[in-house]
C-alpha positions, 0 to 999 in steps of 0.5 A, spaced: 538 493 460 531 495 460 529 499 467 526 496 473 520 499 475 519 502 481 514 499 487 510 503 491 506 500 497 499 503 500 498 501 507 490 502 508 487 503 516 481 504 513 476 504 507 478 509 503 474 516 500 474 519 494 479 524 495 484 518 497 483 515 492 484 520 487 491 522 492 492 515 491 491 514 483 496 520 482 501 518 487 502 511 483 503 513 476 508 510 473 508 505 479 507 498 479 503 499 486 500 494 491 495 496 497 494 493 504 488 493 507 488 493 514 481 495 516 479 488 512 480 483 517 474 481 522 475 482 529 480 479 533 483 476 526 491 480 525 493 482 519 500 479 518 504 484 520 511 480 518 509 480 510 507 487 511 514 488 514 517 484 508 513 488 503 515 495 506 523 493 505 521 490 499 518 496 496 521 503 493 515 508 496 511 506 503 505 510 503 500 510 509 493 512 509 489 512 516 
């Protein structure tokens, strides 16, 4: 049975620099990877915090970025 590959989730708080890209890039390799952009929504809009909580239990591997 071929092996699954792992998921990591990357949760953004706000527009990442080039260094946290790159940080983000390296940390993903191998990975099937998925990024949650807080800092998208206009003000007074509100992510949807229960998918982002379905996606981190769904995930192998959270990483926050702020």
């Amino acid at each position: 049975m071929p092996k699954r590959r792992k998921k990591m989730l990357h949760i953004l708080k706000s527009p990442p620099d080039d260094m946290q890209r790159t940080l983000m890039l390296t940390l993903s390799l191998g990975y099937s990877c998925l990024q949650f952009p807080l800092y998208e929504f206009e003000e007074g809009e509100e992510p949807d915090y229960d998918e982002l909580i379905d996606l981190i239990f769904d995930f192998d591997e959270v990483n926050t970025w702020w």
